[in-house]
N, C-alpha and C positions, 0 to 999 in steps of 0.2 A: 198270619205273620209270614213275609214273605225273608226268605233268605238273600242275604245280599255275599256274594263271593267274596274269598281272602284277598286282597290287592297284593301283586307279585312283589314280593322285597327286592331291593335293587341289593345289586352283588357289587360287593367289593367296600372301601371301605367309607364309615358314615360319617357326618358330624362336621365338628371343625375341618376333620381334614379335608374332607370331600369339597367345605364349602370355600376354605382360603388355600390350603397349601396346593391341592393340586391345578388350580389354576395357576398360580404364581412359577410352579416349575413347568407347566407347559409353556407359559410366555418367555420362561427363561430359556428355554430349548429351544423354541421358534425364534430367539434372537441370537444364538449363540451360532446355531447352524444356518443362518439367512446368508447366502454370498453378498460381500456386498456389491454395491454398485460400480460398474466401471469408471477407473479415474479419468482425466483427462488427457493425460498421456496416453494411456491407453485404447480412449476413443478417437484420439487422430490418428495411431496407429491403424485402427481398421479404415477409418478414411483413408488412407493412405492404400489400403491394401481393395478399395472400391467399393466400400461400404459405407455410399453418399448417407443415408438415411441415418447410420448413429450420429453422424453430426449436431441433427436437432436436441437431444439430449445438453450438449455444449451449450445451444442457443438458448436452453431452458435454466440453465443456469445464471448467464452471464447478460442475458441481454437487460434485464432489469438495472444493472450497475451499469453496464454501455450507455443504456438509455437515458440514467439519470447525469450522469459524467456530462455529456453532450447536452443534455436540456440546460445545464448551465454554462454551459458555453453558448447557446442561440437567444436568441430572439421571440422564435416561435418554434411552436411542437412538429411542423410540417419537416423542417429544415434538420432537427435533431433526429425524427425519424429516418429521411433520404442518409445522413448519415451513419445513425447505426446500421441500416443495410448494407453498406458500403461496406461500414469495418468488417461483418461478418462474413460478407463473402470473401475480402481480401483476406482473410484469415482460413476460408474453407477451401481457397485455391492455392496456401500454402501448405498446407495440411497434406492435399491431395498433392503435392508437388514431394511431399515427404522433407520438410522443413520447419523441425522441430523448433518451437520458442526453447531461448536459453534462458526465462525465466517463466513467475509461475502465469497463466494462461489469463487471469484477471488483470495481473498487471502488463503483460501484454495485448491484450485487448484494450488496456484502456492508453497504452500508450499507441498505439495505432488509432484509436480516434482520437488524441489529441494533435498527433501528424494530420490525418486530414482536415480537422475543423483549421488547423494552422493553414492548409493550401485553400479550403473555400475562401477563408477570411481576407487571404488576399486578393479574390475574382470578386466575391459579394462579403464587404462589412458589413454594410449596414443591416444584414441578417442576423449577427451577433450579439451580443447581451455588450453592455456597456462595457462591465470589469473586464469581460475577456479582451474587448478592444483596446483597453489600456496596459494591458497585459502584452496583448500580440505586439503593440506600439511600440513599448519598449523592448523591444527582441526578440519575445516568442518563446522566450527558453527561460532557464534559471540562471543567477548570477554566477558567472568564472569562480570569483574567488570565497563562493562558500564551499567549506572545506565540512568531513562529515566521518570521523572516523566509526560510528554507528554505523551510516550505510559503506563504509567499505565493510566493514564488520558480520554486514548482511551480504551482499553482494558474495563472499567469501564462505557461505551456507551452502549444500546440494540444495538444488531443486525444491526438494519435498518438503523442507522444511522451511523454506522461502515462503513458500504456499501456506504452511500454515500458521504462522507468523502474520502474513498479510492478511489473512482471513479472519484469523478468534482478532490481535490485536487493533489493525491498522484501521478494517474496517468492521468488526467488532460484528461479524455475523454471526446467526448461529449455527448450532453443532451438525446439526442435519446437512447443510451447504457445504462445509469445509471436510466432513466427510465424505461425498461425494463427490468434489473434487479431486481429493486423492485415494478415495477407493478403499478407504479404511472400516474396520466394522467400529460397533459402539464403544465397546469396550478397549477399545485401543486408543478412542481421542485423546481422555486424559496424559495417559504414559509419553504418547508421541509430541502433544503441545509442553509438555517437561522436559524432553529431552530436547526441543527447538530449541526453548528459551535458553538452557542450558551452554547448548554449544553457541551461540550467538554472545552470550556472556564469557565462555572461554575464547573463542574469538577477538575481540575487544579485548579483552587484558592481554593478549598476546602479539596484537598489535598495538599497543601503548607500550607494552613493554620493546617493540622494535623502535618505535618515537622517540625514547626517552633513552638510548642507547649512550647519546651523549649527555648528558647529565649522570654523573654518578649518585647522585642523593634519590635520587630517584629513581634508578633501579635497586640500589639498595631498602627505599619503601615500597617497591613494587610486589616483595610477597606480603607483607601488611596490608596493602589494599586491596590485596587478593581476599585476605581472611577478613578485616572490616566487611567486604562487602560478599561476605557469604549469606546465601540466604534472601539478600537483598533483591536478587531479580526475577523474584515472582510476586515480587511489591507487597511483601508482609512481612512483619516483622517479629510474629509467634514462631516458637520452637517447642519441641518436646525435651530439650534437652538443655538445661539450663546451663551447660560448662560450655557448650558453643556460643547463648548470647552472651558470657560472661569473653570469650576469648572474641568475639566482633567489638565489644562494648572496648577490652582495652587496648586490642590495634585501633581501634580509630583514635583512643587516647594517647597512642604515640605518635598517629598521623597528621592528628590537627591542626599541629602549626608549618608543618610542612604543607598540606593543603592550605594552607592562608597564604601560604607563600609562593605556591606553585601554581600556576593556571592551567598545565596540561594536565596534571594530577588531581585536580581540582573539578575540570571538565567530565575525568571519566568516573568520577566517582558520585560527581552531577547524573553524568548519562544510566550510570550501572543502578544506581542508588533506587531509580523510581522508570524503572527500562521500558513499561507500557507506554509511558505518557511519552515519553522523549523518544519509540518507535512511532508513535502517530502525530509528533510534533514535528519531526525530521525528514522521516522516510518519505512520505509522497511528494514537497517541494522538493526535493533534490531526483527522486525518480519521474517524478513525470514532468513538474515544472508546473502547470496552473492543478492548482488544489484547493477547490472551496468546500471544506471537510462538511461543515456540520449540513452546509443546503443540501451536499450529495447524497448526506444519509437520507436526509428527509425525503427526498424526491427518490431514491432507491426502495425507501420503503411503502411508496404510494406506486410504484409502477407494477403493474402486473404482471402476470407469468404469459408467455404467451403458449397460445391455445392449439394456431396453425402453424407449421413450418413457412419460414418467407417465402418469397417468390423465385429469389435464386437458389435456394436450396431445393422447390419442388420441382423446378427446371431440372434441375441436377441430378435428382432422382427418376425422376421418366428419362432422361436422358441415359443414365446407368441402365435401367430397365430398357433399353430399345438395344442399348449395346450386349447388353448379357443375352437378349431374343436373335440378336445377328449372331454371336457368337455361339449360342446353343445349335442355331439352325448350321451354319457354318462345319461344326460339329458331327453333325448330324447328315451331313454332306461326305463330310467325307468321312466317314464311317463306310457310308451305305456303296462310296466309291471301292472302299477296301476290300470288302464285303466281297461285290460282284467281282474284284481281281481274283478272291480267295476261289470263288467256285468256280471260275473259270481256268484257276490254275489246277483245281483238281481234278476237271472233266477234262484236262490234258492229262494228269498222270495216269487217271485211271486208261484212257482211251493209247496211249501208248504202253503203258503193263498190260494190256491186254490182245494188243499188236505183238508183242516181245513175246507174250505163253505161245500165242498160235505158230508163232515162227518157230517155236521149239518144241512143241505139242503135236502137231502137224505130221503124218507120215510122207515119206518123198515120193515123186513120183518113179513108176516104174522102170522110164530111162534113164535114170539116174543111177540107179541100180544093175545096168549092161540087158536091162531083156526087151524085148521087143514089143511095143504098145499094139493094141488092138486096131486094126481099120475100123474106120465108120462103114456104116451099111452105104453100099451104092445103091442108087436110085435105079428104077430098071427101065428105067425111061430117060435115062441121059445118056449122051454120047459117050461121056467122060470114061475110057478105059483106062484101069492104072497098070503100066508096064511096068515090069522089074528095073528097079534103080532111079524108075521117075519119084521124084519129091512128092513127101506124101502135105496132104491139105493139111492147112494151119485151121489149130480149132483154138477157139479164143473159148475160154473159161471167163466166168464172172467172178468178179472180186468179190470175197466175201470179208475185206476191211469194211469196217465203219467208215458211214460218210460224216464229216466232221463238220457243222454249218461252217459258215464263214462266220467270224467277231462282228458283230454288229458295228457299226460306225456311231460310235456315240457323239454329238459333237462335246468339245469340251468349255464349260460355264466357265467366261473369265472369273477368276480368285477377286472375289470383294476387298477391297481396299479398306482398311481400318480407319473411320472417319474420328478425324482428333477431338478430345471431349469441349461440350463448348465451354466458353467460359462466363461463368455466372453474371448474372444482371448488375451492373455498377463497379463490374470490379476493374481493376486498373491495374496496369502492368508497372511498376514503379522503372522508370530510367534509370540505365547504369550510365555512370559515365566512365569509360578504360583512363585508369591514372597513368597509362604511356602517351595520352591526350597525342596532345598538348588538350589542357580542359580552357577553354575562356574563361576570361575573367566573369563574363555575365549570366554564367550557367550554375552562380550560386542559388543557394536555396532560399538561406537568410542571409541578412548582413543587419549593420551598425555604423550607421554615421557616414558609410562611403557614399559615395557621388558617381554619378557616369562621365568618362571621359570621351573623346572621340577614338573613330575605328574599336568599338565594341571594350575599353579601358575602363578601371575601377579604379579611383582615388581613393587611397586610405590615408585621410588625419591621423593622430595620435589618438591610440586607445581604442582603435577602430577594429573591428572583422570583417571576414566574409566568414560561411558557410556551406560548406557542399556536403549533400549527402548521397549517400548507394554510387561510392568511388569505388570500383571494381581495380584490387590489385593482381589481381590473378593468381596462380599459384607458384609464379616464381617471382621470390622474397625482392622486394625494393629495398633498395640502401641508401638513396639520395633522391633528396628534389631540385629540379631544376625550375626559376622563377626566370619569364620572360618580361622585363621591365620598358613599359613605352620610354622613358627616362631613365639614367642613373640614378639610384638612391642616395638620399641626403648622406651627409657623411653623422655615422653613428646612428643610425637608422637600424632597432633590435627588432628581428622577424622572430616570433614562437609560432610553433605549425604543431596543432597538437590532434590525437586521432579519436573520436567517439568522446563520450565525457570525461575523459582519465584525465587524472587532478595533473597526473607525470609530462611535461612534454615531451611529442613525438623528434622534436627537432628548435635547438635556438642559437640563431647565431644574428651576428653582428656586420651589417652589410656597407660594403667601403666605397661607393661613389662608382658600383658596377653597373650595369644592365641586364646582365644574363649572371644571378648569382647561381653556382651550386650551393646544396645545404645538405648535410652527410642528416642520416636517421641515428637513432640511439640503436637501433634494432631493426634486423628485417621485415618488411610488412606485407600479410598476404592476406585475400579474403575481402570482404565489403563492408569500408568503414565509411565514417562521417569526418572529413576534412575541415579543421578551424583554423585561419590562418588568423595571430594579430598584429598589429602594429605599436611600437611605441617610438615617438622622434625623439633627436636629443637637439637639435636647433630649430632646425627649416620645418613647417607645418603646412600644409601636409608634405610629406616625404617619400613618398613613394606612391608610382601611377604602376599598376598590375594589369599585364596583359593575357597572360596564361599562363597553368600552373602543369609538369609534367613530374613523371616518378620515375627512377631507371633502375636496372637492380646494380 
C-alpha cells in the first residue's frame, strides 16, 4: 500500500467567502480605484499642447454619430465618408489652434458636418439624399419664428452638463460613452445625470417666471407650478413620501383652470411634466436644424468603431514626430555648443590663474635687487673684448608661459528655421469676412427668395434674408450698421439685423426713402458671428436692392 501525501491546506479563509465575497470586493476595488478616462475637454487640451496622437481617442468616440448624421444627409457612403474626414480634421486643427467648442463636442461635431454637407450641397446635389435636398431647398436652416424656451433653458447649463443631457437623453447612449466623454468614473453617472436634469428644470421655471413678469396671475401660480411639478422631471411619478404626492396632487388642483386658461403656463408644465421626451422632441431641430432622429440612431448603431487613426491624423502624427526629432536634435545642438564654450572658458581661467601664481611666486631677478649680474663665459676664440662701461650682451631667456592654441575657427551652422505644422488632408480655412467691409451683398452664405441685381446687388422681397457667416467684428465693440443701398428704400420699409440664432434682434429699424441708412445696435458687438439680415415691405415689393453691408464702432 502505497502512501499518498497530505495535499497543502490553502491559508486564509474557506468557503463562501473565499468563493463570492472576496471576488466581489476585489472587483469593487479595481473599479473604485481605476482613473478614469480622459474627457474630452481634456483630450483637446493636450492637442493643443502637441499631443497629435490623443486625438484619435476623440475619433473613437464620435466618429460613429458623425458617420451616421452625414449617411443621412447623402446619397452614397463614398461622399459621407469624404465628409466625415473633413469634419474631423477641421475640428483637429481647431483643437491644435486652442479653440475650444463653447458646446458639448458631439453636438459640435455634428453641427460642423451639417455646415459642410450645406456647402457640398450647393457644388454637388445630386450627391444628396432626397429629404435633405428638400430641406437644404427651403433655407438650410431652422424656422425664425420657432421660439423654445427648453433650449434656451439648455443653452443656459455649464458645459458638463449639456454633455450629459445630450448623451443619456437626446441621443439615449450608453453609460460607458457618456462617461468617457466627460471623464467621470462609475459611480458618479447616476448623481451627475440627477443633478443635470435638475438644474435644467430650475432653469426653465426661472425663466418662465421672467416671461410671465407681466401677467400678475401668473407669477402669483408660478410657486404652484413650481411644487405641482416636483418630481416630475425625472419622468416618474413614485415617491417614498406620500405628503409630497399628496402636496403635487393639490397645487395642480389649484392650477388647473389657470392652466386651461393660460398657454404660457400650460406649455411649461407640458415641457417640465414629461422633460425626456420634449429634450429629444425639441432640442436637436432648433440646435442643429436637419434632425432625422430615429434613421440616425439606427445607422449610428450599425457603424463601427474605427480600428486605424485617419489619414489626416496619421499625417499629423509623423509630422509632430519629425518636429520633436528637429527639435530634440536642435537641442542637442546647442547643448554641445554650450558645452565646448564652458571648457574653453575654463582652460582660460585655469591658464590665466596660473600666469597670475608665477608672477607672484616667481623670485626677481638680481638687478632688480641693485647687485651686479654674472657675465657670460667668453669664447676664447673671439675677438669680442668687453671694456669697462661697454654694454654688456642681451641674453634672451625662454618664456616659460604656456602656449595657448589658437580657438579653432568653427564655422557657424545657420539656426533651422521652424517649419509651420502642415495642415491635415481636407481641411479648410473657413473665410472671415472684416464687418468694417464694406461686405457685398453677394458674399452671403445663404439666403431666401432674393434675386441678383446688376453690379454684384441682392433684391430683397418681403420676408426675405441674406445670411453671412464668420463676420469678424474685431475686438473693438461695433455700435452701428451702415447699409449701402443701389436704390432708395421703399417708404416703410422695416430692416431686423439679427446676430447668430438669438431669438433677440441685434438691430430694427424703419428705413425712410434713404440709400445710405445708418442702423444703431442694441449693444456693442465683438468676436465672430453669423449676420441675418431681413426684410419686411409695407407697400412697394420688392423694396429694397442691398449693395453692402459695413459695422463701425
Amino acid at each position: 500500500m502505497t502512501h499518498t501525501p497530505d495535499k497543502p491546506r490553502r491559508k486564509g479563509p474557506t468557503g463562501l467567502h473565499a468563493r463570492f465575497v472576496e471576488p466581489y470586493q476585489r472587483a469593487l476595488e479595481h473599479h473604485r480605484f481605476r482613473p478614469p478616462a480622459d474627457s474630452d475637454a481634456l483630450i483637446a487640451a493636450r492637442v493643443h499642447r502637441g499631443d497629435a496622437a490623443a486625438f484619435q481617442a476623440i475619433v473613437v468616440r464620435h466618429r460613429p454619430a458623425v458617420a451616421a448624421y452625414l449617411r443621412t444627409c447623402t446619397a452614397d457612403p463614398h461622399t459621407a465618408e469624404d465628409l466625415t474626414d473633413r469634419t474631423f480634421a477641421r475640428a483637429f486643427a481647431a483643437a491644435a489652434r486652442g479653440s475650444d467648442p463653447t458646446m458639448s463636442w458631439r453636438l459640435h461635431l455634428l453641427a460642423t458636418a451639417r455646415g459642410l454637407a450645406v456647402r457640398a450641397w450647393g457644388h454637388r446635389p445630386d450627391t444628396f439624399a432626397a429629404p435633405f435636398r428638400t430641406w437644404a431647398d427651403t433655407g438650410g436652416t431652422w424656422s425664425l419664428e420657432s421660439r423654445s424656451r427648453l433650449a434656451e433653458a439648455y443653452r443656459l447649463l455649464p458645459e458638463r452638463w449639456q454633455t450629459v443631457l445630450w448623451h443619456t437623453v437626446v441621443e439615449g447612449e450608453g453609460r460607458a460613452v457618456t462617461l468617457a466623454c466627460l471623464g467621470l468614473r462609475r459611480e458618479e453617472y447616476g448623481r451627475f445625470t440627477s443633478r443635470a436634469r435638475t438644474a435644467l428644470h430650475e432653469a426653465y421655471l426661472e425663466l418662465h417666471q421672467r416671461t410671465a413678469e407681466s401677467s400678475a396671475e401668473c407669477v402669483r401660480y408660478g410657486a404652484l407650478l413650481a411644487t405641482a411639478l416636483t418630481g416630475s422631471s425625472y419622468g416618474t411619478d413614485r415617491t417614498y413620501d406620500g405628503s409630497v404626492a399628496y402636496e403635487r396632487k393639490a397645487a395642480y388642483e389649484r392650477i388647473a383652470d389657470h392652466l386651461a386658461g393660460c398657454a404660457l403656463c400650460r406649455e411649461a408644465y407640458t415641457d417640465l411634466s414629461d422633460l425626456d421626451a420634449q429634450l429629444r422632441a425639441q432640442l436637436p431641430p432648433l440646435l442643429l436644424g436637419w434632425w432625422p432622429g430615429p434613421e440616425y440612431r439606427e445607422l449610428r448603431a450599425a457603424q463601427p468603431v474605427p480600428a486605424r487613426p485617419p489619414a489626416f491624423l496619421a499625417e499629423a502624427v509623423r509630422t509632430a514626430a519629425r518636429e520633436r526629432r528637429r527639435r530634440r536634435a536642435l537641442r542637442h545642438h546647442v547643448t554641445s555648443r554650450r558645452a565646448a564654450v564652458c571648457l574653453l572658458t575654463l582652460a582660460l581661467g585655469t591658464w590665466l590663474s596660473l600666469s597670475l601664481y608665477e608672477s607672484l611666486v616667481r623670485p626677481a631677478p638680481p638687478h632688480a635687487l641693485g647687485e651686479q649680474p654674472p657675465l657670460p663665459p667668453q669664447d676664447p676664440d673671439t675677438t669680442h673684448s668687453a671694456l669697462p662701461g661697454s654694454p654688456e650682451p642681451t641674453r634672451t631667456t625662454p618664456s616659460t608661459a604656456p602656449v595657448v592654441p589658437p580657438r579653432p575657427g568653427a564655422t557657424q551652422r545657420p539656426r533651422p528655421t521652424p517649419t509651420p505644422p502642415l495642415e491635415p488632408a481636407g481641411y479648410e480655412e473657413p473665410q472671415l469676412l472684416d464687418a468694417t467691409g464694406p461686405i457685398p451683398a453677394e458674399a452671403f452664405t445663404l439666403h431666401t427668395g432674393t434675386t441678383a441685381g446688376p453690379d454684384g446687388t441682392r433684391t430683397l422681397p418681403s420676408g426675405t434674408w441674406l445670411r453671412y457667416d464668420n463676420v469678424d467684428f474685431g475686438t473693438t465693440a461695433k455700435h452701428r450698421a451702415h447699409l449701402r443701398l443701389a436704390a432708395p428704400a421703399a417708404p416703410g420699409t422695416q430692416l431686423t439685423l439679427r446676430l447668430d440664432d438669438s431669438a433677440t434682434p441685434a438691430a430694427l429699424a424703419t428705413l425712410s426713402g434713404t440709400a445710405s441708412p445708418d442702423v444703431s445696435l442694441t449693444e456693442g458687438t465683438t468676436g465672430i458671428h453669423t449676420v441675418l439680415i431681413e426684410v419686411t415691405c409695407a407697400g412697394t415689393d420688392p423694396c429694397l436692392r442691398l449693395a453692402s453691408t459695413s459695422f463701425t464702432p
